[in-house]
PyMOL Python script that loads the backbone (N, CA, C, O; Angstrom):
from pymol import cmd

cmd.read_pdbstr("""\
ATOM      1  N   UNK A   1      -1.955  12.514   5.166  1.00  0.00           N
ATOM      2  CA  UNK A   1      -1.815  13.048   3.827  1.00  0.00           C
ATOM      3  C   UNK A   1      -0.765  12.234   3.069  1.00  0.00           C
ATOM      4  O   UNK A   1       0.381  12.005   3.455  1.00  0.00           O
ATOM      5  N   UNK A   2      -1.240  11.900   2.118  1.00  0.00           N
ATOM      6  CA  UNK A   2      -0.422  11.464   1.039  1.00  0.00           C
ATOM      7  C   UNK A   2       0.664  11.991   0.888  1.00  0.00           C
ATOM      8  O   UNK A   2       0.625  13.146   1.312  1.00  0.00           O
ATOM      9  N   UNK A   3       2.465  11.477   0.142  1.00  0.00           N
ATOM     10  CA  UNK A   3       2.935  12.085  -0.478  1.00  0.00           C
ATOM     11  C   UNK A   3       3.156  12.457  -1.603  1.00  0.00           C
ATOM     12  O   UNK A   3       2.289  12.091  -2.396  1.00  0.00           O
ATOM     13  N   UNK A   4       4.223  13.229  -2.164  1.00  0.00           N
ATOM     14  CA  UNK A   4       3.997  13.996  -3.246  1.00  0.00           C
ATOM     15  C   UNK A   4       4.567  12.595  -4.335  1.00  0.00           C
ATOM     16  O   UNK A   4       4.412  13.137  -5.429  1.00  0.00           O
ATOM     17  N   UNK A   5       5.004  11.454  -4.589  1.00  0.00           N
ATOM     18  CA  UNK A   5       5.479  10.236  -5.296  1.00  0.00           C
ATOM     19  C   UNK A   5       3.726   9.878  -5.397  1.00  0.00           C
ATOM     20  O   UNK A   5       3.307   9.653  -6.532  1.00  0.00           O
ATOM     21  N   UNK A   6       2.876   9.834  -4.417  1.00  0.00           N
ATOM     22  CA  UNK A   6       1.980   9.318  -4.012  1.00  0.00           C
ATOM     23  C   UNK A   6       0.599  10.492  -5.542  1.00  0.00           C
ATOM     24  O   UNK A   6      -0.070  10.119  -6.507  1.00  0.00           O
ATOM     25  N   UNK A   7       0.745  11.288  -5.162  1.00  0.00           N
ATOM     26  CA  UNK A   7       0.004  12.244  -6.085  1.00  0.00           C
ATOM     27  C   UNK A   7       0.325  12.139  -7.713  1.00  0.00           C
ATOM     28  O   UNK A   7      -0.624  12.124  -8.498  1.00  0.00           O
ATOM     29  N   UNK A   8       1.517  12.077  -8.132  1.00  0.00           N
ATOM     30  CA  UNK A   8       2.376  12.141  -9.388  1.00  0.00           C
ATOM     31  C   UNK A   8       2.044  10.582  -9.781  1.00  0.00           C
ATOM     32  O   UNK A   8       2.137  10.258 -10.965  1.00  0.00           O
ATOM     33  N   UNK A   9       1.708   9.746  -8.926  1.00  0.00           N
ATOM     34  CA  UNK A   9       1.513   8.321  -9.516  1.00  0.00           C
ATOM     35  C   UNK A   9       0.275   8.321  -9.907  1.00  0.00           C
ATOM     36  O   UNK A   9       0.021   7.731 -10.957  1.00  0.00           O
ATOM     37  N   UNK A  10      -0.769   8.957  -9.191  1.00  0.00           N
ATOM     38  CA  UNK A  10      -2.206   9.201  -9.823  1.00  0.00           C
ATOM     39  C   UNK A  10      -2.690   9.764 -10.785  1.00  0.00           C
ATOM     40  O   UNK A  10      -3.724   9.517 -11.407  1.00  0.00           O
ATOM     41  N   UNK A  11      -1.539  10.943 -10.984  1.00  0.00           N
ATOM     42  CA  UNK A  11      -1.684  11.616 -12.014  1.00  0.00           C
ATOM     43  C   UNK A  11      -1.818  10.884 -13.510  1.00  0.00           C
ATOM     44  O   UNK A  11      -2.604  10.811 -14.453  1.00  0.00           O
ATOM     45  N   UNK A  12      -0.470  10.378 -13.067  1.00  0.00           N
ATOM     46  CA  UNK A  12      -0.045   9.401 -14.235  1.00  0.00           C
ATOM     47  C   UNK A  12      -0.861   8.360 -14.728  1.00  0.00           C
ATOM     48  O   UNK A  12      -1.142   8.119 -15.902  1.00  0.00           O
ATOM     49  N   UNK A  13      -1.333   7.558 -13.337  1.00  0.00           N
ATOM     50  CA  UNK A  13      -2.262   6.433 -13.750  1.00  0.00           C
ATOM     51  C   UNK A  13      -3.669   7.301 -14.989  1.00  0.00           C
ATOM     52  O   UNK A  13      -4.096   6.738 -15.997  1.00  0.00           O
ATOM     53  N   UNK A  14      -4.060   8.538 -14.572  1.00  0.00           N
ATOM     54  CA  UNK A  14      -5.030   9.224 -14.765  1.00  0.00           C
ATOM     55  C   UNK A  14      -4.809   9.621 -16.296  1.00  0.00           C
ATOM     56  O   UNK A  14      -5.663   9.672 -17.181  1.00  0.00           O
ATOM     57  N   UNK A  15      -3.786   9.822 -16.357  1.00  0.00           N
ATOM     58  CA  UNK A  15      -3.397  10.365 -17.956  1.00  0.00           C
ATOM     59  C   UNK A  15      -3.176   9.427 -19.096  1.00  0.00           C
ATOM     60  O   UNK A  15      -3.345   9.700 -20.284  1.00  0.00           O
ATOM     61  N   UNK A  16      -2.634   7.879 -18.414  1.00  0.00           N
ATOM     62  CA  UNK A  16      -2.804   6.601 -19.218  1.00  0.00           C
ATOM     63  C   UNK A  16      -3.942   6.570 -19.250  1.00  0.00           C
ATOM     64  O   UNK A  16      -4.386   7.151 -20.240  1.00  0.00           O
ATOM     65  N   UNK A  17      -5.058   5.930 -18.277  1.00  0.00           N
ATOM     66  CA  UNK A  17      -6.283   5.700 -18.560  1.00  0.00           C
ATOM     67  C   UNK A  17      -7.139   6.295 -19.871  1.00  0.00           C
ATOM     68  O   UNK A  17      -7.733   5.733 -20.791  1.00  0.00           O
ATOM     69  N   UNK A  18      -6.855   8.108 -19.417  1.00  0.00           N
ATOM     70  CA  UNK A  18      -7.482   8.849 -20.448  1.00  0.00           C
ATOM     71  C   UNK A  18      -7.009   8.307 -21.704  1.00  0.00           C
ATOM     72  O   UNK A  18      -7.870   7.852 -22.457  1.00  0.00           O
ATOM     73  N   UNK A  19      -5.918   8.277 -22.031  1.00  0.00           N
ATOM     74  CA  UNK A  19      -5.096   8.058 -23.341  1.00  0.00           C
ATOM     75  C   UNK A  19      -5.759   6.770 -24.177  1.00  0.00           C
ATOM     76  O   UNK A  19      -6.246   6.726 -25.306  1.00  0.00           O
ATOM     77  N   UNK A  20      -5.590   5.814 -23.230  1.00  0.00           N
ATOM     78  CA  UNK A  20      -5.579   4.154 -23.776  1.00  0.00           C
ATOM     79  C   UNK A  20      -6.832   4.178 -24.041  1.00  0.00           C
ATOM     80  O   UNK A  20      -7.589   5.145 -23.966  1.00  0.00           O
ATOM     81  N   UNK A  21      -7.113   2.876 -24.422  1.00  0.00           N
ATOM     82  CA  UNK A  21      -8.472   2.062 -24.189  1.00  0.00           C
ATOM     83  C   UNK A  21      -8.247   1.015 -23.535  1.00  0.00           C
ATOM     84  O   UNK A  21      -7.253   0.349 -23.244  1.00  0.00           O
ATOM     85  N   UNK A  22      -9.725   0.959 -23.282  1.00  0.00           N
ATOM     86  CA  UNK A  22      -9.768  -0.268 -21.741  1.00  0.00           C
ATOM     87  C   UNK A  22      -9.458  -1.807 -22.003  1.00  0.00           C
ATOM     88  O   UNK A  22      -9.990  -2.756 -21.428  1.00  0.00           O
ATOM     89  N   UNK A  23      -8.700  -1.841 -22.774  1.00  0.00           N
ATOM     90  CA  UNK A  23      -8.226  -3.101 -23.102  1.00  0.00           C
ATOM     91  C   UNK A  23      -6.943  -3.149 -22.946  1.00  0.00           C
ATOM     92  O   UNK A  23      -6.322  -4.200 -23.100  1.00  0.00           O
ATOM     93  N   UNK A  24      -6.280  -1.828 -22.566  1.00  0.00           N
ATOM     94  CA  UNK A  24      -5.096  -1.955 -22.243  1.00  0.00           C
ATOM     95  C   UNK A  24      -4.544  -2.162 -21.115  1.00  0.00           C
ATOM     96  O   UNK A  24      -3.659  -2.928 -20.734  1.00  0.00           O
ATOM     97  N   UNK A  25      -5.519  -0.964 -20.360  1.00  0.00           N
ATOM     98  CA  UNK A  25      -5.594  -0.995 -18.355  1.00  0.00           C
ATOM     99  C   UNK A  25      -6.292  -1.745 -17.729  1.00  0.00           C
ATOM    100  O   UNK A  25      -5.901  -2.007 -16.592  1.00  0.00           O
ATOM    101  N   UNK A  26      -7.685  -2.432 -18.249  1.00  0.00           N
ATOM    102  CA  UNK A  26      -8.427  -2.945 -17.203  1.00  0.00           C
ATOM    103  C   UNK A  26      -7.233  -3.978 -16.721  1.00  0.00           C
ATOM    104  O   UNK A  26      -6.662  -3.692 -15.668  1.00  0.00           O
ATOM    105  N   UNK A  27      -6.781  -5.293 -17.513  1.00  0.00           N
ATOM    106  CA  UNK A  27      -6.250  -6.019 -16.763  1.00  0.00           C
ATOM    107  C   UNK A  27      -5.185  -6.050 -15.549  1.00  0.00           C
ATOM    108  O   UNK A  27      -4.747  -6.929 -14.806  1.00  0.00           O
ATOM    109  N   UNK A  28      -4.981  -4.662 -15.710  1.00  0.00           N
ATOM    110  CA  UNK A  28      -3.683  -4.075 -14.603  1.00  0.00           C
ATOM    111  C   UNK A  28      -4.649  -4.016 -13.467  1.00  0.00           C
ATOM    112  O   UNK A  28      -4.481  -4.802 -12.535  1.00  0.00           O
ATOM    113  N   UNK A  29      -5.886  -2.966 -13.437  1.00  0.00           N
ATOM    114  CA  UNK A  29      -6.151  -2.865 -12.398  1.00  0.00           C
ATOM    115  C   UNK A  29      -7.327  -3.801 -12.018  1.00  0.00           C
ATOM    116  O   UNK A  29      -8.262  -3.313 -11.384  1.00  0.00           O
ATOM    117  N   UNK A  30      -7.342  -4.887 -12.303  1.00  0.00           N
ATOM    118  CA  UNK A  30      -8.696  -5.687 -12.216  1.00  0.00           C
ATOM    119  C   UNK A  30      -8.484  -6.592 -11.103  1.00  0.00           C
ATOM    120  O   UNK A  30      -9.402  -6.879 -10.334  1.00  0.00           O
ATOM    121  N   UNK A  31      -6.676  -7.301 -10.927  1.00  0.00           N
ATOM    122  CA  UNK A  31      -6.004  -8.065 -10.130  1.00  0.00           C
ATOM    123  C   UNK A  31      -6.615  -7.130  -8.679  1.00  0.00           C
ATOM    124  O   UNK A  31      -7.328  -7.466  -7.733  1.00  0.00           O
ATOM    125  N   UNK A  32      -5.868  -5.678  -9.096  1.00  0.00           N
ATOM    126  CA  UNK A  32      -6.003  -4.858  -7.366  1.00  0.00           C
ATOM    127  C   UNK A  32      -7.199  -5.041  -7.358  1.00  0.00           C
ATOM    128  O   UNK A  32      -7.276  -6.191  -6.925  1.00  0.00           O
ATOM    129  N   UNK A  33      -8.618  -4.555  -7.616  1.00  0.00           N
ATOM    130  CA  UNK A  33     -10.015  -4.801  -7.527  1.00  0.00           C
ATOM    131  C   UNK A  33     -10.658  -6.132  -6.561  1.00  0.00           C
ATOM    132  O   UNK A  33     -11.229  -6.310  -5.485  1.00  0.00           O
ATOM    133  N   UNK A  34     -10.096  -6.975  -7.840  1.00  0.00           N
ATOM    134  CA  UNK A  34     -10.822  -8.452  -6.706  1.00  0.00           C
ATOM    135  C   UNK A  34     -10.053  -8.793  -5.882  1.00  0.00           C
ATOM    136  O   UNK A  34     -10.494  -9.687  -5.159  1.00  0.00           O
ATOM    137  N   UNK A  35      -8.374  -8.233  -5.513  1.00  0.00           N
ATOM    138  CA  UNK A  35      -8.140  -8.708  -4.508  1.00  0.00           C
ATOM    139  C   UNK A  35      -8.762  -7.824  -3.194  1.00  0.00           C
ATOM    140  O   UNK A  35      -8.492  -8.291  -2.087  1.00  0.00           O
ATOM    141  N   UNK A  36      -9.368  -6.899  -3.227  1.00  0.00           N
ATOM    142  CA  UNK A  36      -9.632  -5.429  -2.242  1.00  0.00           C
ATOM    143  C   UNK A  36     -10.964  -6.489  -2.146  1.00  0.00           C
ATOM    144  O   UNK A  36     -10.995  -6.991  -1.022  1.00  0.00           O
ATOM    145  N   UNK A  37     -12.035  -6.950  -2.991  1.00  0.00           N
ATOM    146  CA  UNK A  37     -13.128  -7.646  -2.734  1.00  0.00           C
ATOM    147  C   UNK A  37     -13.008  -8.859  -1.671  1.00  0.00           C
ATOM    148  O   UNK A  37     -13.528  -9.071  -0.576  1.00  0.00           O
ATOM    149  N   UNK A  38     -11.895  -9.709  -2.658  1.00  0.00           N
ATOM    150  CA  UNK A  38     -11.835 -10.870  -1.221  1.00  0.00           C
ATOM    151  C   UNK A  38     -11.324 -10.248   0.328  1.00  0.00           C
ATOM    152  O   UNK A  38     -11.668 -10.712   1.415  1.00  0.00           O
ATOM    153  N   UNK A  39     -10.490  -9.177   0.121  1.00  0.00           N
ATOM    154  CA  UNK A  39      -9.955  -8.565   2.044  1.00  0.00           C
ATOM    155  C   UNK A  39     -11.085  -8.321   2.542  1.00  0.00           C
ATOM    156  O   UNK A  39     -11.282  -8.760   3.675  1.00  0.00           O
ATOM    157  N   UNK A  40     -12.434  -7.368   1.706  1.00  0.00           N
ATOM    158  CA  UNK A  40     -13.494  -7.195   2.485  1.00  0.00           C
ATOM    159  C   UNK A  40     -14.532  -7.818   2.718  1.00  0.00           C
ATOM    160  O   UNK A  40     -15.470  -7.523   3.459  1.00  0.00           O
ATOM    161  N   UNK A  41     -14.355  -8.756   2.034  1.00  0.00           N
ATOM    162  CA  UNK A  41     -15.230 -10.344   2.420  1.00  0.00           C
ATOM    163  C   UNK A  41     -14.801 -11.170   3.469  1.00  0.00           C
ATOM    164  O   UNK A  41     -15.510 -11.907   4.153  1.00  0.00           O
ATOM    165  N   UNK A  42     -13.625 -10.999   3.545  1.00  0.00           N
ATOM    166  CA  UNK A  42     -13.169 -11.487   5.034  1.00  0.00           C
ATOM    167  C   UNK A  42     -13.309 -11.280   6.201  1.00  0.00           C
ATOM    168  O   UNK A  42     -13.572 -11.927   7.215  1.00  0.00           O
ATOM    169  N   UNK A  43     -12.954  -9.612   5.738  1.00  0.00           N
ATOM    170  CA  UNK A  43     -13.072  -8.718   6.963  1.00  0.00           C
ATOM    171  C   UNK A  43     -14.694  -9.150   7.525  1.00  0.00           C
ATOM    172  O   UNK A  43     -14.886  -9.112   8.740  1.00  0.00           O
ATOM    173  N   UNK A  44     -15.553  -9.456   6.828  1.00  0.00           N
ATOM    174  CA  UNK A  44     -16.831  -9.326   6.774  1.00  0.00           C
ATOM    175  C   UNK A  44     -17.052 -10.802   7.434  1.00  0.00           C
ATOM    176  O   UNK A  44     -17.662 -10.956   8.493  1.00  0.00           O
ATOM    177  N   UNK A  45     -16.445 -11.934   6.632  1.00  0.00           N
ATOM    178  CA  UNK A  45     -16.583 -13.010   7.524  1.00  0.00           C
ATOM    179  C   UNK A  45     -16.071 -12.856   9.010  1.00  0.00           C
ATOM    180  O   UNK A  45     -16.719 -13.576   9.770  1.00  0.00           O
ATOM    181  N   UNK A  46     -15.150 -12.162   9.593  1.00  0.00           N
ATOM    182  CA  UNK A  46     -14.244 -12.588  10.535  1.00  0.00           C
ATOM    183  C   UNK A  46     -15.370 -11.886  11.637  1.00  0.00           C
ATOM    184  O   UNK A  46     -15.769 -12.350  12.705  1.00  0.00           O
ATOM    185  N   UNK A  47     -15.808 -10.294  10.808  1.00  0.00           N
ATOM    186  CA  UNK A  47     -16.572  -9.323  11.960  1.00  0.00           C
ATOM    187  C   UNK A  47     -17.953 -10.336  12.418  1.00  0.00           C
ATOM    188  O   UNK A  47     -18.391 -10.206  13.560  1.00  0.00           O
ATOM    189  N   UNK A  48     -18.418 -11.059  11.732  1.00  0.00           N
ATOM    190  CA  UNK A  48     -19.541 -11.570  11.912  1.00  0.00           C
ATOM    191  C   UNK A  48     -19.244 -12.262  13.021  1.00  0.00           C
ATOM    192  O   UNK A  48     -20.073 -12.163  13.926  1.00  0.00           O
ATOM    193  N   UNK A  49     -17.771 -13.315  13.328  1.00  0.00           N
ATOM    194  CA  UNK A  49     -17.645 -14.240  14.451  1.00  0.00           C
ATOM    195  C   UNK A  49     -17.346 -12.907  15.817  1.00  0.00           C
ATOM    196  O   UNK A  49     -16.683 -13.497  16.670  1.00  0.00           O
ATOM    197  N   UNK A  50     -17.492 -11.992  16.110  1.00  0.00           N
ATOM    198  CA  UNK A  50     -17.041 -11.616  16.783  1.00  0.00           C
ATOM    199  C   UNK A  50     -18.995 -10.748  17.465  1.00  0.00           C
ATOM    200  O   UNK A  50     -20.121 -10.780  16.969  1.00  0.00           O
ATOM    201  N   UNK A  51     -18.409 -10.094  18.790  1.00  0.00           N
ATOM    202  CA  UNK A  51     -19.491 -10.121  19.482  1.00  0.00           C
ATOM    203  C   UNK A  51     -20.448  -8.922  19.095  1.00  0.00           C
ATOM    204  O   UNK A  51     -19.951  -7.796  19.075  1.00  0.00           O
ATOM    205  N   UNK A  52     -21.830  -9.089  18.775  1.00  0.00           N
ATOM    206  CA  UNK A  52     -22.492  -7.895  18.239  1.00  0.00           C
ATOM    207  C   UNK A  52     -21.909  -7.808  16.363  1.00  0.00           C
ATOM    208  O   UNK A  52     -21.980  -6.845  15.599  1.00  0.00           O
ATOM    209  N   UNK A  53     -21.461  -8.951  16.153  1.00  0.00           N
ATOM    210  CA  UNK A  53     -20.717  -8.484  14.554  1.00  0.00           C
ATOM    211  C   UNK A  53     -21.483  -8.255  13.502  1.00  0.00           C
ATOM    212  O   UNK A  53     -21.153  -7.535  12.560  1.00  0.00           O
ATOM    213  N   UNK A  54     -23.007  -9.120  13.655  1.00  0.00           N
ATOM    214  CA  UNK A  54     -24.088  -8.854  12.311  1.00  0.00           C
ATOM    215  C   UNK A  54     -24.336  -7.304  12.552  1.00  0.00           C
ATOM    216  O   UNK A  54     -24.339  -6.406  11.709  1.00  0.00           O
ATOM    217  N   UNK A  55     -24.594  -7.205  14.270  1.00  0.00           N
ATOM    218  CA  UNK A  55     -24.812  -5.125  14.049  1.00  0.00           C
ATOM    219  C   UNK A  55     -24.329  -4.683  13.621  1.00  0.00           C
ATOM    220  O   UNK A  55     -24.787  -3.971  12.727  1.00  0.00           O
ATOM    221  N   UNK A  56     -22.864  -4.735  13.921  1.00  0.00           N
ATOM    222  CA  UNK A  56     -22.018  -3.873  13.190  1.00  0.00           C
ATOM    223  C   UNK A  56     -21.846  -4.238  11.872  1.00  0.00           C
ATOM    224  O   UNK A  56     -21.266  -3.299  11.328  1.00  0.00           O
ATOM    225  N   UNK A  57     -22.023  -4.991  11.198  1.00  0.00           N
ATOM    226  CA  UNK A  57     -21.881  -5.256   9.890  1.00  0.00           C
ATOM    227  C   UNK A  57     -22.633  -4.273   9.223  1.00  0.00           C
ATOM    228  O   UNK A  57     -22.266  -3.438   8.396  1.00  0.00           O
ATOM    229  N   UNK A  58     -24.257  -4.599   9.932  1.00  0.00           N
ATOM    230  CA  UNK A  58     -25.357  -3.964   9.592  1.00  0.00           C
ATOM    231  C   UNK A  58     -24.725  -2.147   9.708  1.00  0.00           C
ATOM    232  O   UNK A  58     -24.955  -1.628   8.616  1.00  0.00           O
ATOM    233  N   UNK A  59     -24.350  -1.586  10.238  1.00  0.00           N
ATOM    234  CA  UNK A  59     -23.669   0.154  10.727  1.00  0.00           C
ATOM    235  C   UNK A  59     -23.104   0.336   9.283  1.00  0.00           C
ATOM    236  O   UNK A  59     -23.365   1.251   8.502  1.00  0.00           O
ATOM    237  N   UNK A  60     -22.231  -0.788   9.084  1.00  0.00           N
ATOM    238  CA  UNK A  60     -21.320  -0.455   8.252  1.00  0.00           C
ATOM    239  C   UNK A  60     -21.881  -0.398   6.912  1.00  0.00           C
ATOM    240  O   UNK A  60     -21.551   0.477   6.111  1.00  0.00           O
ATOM    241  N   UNK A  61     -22.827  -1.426   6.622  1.00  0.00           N
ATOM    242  CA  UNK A  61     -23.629  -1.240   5.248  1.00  0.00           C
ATOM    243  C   UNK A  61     -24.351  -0.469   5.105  1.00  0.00           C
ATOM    244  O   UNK A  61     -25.112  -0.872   4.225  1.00  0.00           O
ATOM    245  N   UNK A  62     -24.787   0.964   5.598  1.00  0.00           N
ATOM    246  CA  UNK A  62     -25.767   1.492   5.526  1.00  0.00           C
ATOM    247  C   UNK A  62     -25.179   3.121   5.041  1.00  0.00           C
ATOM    248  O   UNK A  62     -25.981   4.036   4.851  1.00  0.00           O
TER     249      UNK A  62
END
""", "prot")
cmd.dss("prot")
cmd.show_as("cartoon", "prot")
cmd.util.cbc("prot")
cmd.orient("prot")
């Protein structure tokens, strides 16, 4: 479980979003986005070298 700094930051993010327009926030959160894309492209390259990894790739996409 999360903590309570952890909840109050979502909130917040949640109440800017509503407020702004997306010309204000996307670029904040666009950095976190594609960097979460390239970790799981990796993850994805790395599982493949490993034994049974297209199966499990395959588990995981479904």
């Amino acid at each position: 479980m999360r903590d309570k700094t952890h909840d109050e930051f979502i909130e917040t993010w949640a109440i800017f979003v509503r407020n702004n327009p997306i010309e204000k926030w996307k670029p904040q959160i666009k950095n976190l986005i594609d960097s979460q894309i390239i970790i799981a492209n990796r993850f994805y390259s790395h599982l493949l070298k490993t034994k049974n990894g297209e199966e499990k790739l395959n588990l995981l996409r479904r």
